[in-house]
Backbone as a ProteinNet text record, in pm:
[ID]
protein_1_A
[PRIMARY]
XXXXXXXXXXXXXXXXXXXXXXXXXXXXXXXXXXXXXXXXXXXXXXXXXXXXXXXXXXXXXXXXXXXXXXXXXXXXXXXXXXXXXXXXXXXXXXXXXXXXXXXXXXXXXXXXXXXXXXXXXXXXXXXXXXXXXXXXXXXXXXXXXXXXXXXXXXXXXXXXXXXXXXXXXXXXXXXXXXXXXXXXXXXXXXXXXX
[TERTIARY]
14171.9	14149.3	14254.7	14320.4	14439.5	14504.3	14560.1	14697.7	14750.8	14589.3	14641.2	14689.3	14623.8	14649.9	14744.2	14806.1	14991.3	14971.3	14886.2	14870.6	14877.5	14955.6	14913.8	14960.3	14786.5	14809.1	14972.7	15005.3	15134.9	15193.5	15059.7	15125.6	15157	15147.9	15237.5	15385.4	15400.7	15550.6	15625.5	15742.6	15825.8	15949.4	16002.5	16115.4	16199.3	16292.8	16433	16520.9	16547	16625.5	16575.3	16468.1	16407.2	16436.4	16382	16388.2	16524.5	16652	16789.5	16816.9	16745.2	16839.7	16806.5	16691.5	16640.5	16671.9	16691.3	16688.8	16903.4	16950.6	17072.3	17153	17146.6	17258.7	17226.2	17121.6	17118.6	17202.7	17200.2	17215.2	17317.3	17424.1	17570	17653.6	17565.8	17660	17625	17518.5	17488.3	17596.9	17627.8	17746	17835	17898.9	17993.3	18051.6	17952.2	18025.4	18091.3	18006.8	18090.3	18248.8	18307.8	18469.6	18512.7	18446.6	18516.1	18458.2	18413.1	18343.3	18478.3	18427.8	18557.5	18543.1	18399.5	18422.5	18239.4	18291.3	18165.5	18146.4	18038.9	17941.6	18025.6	18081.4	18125.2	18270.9	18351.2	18509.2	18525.5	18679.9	18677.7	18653.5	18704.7	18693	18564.8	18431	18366.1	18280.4	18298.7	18233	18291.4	18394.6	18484.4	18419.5	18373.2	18288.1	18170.6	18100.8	17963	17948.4	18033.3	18056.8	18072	18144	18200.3	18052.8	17910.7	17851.8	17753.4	17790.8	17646.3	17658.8	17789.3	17725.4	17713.4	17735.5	17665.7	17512.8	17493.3	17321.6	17258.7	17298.8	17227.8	17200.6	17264.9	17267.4	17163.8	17128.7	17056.1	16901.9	16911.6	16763	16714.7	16846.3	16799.3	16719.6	16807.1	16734.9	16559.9	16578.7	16410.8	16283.3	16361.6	16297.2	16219.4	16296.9	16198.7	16104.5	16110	15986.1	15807.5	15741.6	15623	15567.3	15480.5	15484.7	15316.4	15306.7	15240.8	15221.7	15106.9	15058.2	15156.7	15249.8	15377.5	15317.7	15309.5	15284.1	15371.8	15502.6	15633.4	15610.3	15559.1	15579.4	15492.2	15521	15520.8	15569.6	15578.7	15607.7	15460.6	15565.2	15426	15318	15315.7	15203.9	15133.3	15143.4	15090	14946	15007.5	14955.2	14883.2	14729.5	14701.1	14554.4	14609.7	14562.9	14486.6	14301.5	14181.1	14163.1	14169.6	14204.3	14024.9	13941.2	13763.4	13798.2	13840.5	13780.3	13935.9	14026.5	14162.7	14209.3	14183.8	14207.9	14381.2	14439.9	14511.4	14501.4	14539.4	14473.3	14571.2	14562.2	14726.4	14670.4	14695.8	14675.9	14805.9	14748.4	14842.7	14910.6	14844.8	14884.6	14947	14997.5	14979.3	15105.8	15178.6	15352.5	15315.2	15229	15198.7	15241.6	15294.5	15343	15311.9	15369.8	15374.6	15520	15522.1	15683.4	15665.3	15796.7	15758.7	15720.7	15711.4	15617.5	15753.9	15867.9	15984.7	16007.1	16004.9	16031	15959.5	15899.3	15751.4	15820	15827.6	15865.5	16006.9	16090.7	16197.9	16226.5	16083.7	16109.6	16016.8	15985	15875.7	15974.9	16061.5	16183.9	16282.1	16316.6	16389.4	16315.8	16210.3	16106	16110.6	16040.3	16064.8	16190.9	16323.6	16411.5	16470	16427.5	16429.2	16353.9	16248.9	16161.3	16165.4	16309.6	16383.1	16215.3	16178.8	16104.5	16150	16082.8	16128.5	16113	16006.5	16032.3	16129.1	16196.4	16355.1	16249.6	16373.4	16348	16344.6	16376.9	16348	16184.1	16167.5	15998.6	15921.8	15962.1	15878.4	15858.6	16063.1	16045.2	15973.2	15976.9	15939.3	15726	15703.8	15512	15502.8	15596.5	15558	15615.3	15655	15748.6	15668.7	15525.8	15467.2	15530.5	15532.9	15603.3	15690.7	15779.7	15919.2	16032.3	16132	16241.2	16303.2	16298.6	16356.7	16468	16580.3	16688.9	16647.1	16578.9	16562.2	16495.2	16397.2	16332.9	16425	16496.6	16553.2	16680.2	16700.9	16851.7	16787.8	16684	16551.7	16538.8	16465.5	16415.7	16571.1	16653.1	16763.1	16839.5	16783.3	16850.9	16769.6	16635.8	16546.3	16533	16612.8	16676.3	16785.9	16869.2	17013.2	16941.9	16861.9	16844.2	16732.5	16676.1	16618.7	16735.1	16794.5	16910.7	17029.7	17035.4	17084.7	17007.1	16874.8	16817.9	16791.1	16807.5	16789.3	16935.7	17002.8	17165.3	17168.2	17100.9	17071.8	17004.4	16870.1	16783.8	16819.7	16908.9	16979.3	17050.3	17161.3	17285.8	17242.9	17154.5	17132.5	17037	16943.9	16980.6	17070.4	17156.7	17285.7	17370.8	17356.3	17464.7	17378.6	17244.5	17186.9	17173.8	17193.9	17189.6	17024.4	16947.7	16816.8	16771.8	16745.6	16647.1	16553.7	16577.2	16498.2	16455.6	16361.8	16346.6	16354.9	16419.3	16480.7	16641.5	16715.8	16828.5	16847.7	17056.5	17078.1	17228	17303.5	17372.8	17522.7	17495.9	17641.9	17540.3	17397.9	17299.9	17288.2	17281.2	17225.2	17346.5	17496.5	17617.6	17580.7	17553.7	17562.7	17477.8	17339	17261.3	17333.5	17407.7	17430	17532.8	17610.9	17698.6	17662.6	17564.7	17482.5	17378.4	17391.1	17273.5	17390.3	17504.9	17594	17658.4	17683.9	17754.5	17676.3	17505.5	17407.8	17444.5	17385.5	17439.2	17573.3	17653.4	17824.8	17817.4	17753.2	17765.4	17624.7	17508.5	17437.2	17510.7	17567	17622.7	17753.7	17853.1	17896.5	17899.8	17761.2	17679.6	17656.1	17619.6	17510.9	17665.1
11812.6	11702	11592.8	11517.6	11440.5	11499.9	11605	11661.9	11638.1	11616.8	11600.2	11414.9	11352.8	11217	11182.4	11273.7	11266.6	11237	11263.8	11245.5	11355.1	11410.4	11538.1	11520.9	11588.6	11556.6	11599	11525	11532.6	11665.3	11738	11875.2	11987.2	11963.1	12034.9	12025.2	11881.7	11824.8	11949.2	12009.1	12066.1	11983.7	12028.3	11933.4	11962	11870.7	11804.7	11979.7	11980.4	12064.3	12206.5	12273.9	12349.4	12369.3	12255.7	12277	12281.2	12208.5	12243.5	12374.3	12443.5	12595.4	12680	12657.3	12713.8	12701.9	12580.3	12555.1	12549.9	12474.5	12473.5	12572.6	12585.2	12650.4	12769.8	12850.6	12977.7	13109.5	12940.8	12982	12995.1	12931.3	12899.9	13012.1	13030.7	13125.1	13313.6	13278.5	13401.8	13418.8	13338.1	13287.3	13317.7	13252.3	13289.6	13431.5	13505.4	13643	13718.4	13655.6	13728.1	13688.3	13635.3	13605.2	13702.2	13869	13913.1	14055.5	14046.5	14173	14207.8	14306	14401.4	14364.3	14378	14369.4	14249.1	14123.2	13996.9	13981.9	13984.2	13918.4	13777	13724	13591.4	13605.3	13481.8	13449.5	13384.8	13409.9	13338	13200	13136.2	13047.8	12965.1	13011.2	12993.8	12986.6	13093.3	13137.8	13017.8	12926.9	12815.7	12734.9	12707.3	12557.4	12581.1	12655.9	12690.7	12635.9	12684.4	12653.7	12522	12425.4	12337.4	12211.6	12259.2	12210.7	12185.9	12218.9	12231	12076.7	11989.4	11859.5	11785.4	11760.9	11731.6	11716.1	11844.3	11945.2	11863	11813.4	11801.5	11650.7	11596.3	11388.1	11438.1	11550.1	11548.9	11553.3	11643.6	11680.9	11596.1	11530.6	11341.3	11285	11273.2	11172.3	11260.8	11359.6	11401.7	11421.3	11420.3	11415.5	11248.7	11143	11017.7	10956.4	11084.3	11055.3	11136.3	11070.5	11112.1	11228.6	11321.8	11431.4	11452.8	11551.7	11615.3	11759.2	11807.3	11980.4	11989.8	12056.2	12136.4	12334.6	12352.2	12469.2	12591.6	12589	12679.7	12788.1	12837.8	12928.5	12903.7	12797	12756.6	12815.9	12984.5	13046.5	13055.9	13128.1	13088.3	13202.4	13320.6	13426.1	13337.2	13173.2	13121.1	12988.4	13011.4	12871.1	12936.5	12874.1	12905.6	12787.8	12779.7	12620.9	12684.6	12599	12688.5	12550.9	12623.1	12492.3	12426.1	12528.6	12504	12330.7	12407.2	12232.7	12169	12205.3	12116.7	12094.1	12209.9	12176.4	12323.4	12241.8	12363.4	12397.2	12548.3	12618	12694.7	12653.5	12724.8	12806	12920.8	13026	13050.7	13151.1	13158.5	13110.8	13066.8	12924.6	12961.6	13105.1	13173	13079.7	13051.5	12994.3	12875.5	12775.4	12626.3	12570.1	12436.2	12345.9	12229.6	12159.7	11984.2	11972.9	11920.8	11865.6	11760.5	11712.3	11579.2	11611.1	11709	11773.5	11798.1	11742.5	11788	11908.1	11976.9	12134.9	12214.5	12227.3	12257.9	12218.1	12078.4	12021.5	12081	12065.5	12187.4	12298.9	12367.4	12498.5	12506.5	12450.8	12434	12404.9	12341.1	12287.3	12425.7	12470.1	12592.1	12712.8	12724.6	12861.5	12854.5	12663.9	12634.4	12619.8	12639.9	12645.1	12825.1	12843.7	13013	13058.2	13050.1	13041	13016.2	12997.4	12902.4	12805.3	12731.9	12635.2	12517.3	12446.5	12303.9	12206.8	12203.2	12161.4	12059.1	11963.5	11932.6	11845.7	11863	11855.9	11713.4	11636.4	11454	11464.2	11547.3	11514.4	11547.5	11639.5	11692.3	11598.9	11564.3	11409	11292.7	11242.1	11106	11162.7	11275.5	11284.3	11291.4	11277.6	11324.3	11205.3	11148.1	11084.3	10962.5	10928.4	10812.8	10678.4	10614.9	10484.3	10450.3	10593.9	10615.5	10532.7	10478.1	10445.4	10562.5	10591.5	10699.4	10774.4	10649.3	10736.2	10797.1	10721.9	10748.7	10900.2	10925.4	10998.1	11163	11143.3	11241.5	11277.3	11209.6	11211.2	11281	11276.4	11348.8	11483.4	11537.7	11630.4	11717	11650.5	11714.9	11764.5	11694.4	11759.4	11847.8	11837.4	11947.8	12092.9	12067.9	12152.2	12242.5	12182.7	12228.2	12309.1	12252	12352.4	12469.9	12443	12554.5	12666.6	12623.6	12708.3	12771.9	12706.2	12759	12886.4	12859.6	12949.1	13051.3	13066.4	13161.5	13226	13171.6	13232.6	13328.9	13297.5	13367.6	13509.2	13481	13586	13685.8	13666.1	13740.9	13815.9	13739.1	13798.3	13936.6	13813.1	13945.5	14112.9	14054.1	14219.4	14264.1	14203.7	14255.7	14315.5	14213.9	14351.4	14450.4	14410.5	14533.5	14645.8	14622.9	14745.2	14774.7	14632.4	14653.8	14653.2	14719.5	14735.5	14624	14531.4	14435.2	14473.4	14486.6	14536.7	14448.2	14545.1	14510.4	14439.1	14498.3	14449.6	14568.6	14597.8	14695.7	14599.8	14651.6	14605.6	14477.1	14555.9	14451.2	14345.6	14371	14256.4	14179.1	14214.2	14136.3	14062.7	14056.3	13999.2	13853.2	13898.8	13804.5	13701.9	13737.3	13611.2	13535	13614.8	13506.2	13428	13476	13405.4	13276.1	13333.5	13216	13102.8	13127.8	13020.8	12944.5	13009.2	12974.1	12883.8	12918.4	12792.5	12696.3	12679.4	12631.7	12511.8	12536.7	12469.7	12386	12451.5	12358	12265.3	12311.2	12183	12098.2	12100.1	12028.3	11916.4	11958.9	11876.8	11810.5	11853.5	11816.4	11690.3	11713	11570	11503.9	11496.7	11404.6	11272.1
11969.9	12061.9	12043.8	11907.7	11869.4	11975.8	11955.3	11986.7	12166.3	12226.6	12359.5	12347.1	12310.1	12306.6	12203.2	12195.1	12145.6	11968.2	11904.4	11776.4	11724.3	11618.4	11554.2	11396.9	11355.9	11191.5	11129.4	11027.9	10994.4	10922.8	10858.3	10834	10940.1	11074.9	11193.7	11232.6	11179.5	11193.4	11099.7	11148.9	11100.6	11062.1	10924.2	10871.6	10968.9	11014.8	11077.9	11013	10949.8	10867	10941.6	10947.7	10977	11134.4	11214.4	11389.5	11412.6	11344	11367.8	11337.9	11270.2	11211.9	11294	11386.4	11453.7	11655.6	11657.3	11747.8	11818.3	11719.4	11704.5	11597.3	11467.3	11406.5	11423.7	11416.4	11471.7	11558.7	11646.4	11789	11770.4	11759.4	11769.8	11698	11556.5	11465.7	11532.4	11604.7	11706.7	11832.7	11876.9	11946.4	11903.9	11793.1	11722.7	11688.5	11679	11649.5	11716	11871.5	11964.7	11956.1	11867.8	11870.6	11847.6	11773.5	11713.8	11786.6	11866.2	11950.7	12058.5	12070.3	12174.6	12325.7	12348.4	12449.9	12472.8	12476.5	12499.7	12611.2	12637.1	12784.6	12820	12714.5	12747.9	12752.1	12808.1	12781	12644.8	12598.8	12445.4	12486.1	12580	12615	12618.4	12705.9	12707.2	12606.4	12523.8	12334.5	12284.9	12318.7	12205.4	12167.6	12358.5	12422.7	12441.7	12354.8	12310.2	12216.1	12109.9	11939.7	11916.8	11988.4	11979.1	12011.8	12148	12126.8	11994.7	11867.2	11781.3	11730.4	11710.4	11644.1	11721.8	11891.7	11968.9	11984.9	12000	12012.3	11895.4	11758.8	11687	11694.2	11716.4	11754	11909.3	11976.5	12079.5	12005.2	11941.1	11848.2	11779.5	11715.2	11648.8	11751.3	11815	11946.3	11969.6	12017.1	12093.6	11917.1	11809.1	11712	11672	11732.2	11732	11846.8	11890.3	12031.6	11933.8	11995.5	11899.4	11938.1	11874.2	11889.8	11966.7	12020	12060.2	12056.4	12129.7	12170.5	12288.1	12230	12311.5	12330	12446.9	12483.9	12422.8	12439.8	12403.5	12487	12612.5	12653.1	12771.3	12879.5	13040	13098.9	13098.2	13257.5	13328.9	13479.4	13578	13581.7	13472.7	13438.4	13341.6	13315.2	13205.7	13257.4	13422.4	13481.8	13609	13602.4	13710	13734.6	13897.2	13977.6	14041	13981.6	14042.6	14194.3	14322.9	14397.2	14434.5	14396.6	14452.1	14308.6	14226.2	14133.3	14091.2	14163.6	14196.1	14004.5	13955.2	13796.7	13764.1	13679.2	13634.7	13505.6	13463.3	13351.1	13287	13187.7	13065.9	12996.9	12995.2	12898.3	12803.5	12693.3	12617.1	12499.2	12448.5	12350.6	12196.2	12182.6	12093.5	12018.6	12057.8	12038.1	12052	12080.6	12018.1	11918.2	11921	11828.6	11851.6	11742.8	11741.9	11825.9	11925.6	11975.1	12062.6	12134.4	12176.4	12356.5	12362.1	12475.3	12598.6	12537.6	12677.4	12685.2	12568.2	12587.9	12693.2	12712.4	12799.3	12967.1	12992.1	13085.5	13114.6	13025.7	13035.4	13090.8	13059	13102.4	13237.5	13254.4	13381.9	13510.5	13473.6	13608.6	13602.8	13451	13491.1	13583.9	13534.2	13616.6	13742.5	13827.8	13939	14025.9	13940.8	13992.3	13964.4	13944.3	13964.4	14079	14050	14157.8	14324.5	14293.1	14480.3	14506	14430.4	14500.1	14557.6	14640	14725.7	14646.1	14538.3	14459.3	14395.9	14375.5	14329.2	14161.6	14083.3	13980.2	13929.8	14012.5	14016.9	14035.8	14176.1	14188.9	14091	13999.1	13857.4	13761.7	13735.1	13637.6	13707.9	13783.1	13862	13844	13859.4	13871	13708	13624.2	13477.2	13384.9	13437.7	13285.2	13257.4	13359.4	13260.8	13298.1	13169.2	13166.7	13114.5	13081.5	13040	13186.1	13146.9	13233.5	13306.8	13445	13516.4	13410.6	13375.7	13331.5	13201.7	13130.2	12978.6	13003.8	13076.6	13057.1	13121.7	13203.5	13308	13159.2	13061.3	12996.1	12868.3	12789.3	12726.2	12798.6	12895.7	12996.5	12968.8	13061.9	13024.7	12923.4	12740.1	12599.5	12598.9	12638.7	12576	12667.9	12820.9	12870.8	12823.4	12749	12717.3	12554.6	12460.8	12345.9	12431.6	12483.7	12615.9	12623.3	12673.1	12730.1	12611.5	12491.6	12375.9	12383.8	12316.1	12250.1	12383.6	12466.1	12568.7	12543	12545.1	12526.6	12378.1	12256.9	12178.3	12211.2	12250.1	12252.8	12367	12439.2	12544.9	12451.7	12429.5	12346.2	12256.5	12196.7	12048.2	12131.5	12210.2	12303.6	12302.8	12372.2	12453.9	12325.2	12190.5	12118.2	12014.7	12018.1	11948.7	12098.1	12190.9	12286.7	12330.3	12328.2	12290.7	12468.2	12540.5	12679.2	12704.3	12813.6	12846.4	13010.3	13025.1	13192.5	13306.8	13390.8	13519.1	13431.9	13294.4	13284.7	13232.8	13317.6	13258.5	13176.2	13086.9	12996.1	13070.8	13203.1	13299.3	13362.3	13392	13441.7	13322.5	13237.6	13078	13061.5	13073.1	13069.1	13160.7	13270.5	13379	13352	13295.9	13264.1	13153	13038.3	12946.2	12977.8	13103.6	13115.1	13222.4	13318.3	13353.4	13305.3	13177.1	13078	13031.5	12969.2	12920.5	13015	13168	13260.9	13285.4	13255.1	13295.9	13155.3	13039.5	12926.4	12926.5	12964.2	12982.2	13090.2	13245.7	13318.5	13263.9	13241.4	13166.6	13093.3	13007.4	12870.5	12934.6	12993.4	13085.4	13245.3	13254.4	13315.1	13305.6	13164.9	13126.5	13115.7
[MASK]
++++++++++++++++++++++++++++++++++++++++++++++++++++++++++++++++++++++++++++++++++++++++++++++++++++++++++++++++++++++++++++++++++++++++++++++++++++++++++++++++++++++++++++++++++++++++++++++++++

């Protein structure tokens, strides 16, 4: 019950040290290897200015690490959500991947899905019905870091398919290229914007 009203006992908090290795250095040195692969889903180029974001990424994680924490879902796709319209309520299943976080992650991935999704949707109207009594920008410049380690760790868990040769369905090994290279252009103009 805390956890919805943004309180969560302090042994959920994960050390600083811990959510970076995970969230950021992981990722990057997963990245990284592709420098030395024959033939990468990515350009060297692009693999450079991947690498090059991690001490960036991490002054980003500073930042969303002093926002207070909450019951963060970790896994808001739309097989997760469903709007009963007789009592106008919506209903999250799934909770298996729950944490303490500062609840943008979630919101994160909710604008990526809907923008997959080709919805009408625009992703201002998501921030502007959600951000509270956060300042437009403050909150849209947040939404957006916790977008971009979103999009790291998607660039990981792609990849490392892609060079264990591991079968993800509806991807065959030149489709599996294309997404990482589209998370990967997604991440660069992100960081790039801001």
């Amino acid at each position: 019950q805390e956890a919805y009203c943004g309180a969560v006992p302090e042994k959920y908090n994960q050390p600083i040290d811990t959510r970076r290795k995970y969230l950021i250095t992981n990722p990057i040195k997963t990245i990284g290897t592709m420098l030395s692969d024959r033939e990468p889903p990515l350009d060297q180029g692009i693999i450079r200015s991947l690498i090059e974001l991690e001490s960036p990424l991490i002054q980003v994680l500073t930042e969303l690490d002093k926002i207070p924490k909450t019951l963060e879902h970790c896994d808001l796709e739309p097989q997760n959500l469903f709007v009963s319209k007789s009592e106008q309520r919506l209903r999250v299943i799934d909770w298996v991947n729950a944490r303490a976080d500062c609840g943008l992650f979630d919101i994160a991935q909710l604008i990526e899905n809907i923008d997959f999704m080709g919805s009408q949707i625009t992703q201002d109207c998501i921030i502007e019905a959600l951000k509270g009594s956060y300042p437009f920008s403050v909150f849209t410049r947040r939404v957006r870091y916790a977008e971009m380690l979103t999009t790291l760790n998607k660039i990981e868990f792609y990849l490392s398919k892609f060079k264990a040769g591991e079968k993800i369905p509806h991807y065959d090994k030149e489709s599996l290229s294309l997404v990482i290279q589209k998370h990967a252009n997604r991440l660069l103009n992100k960081f790039h914007s801001l």
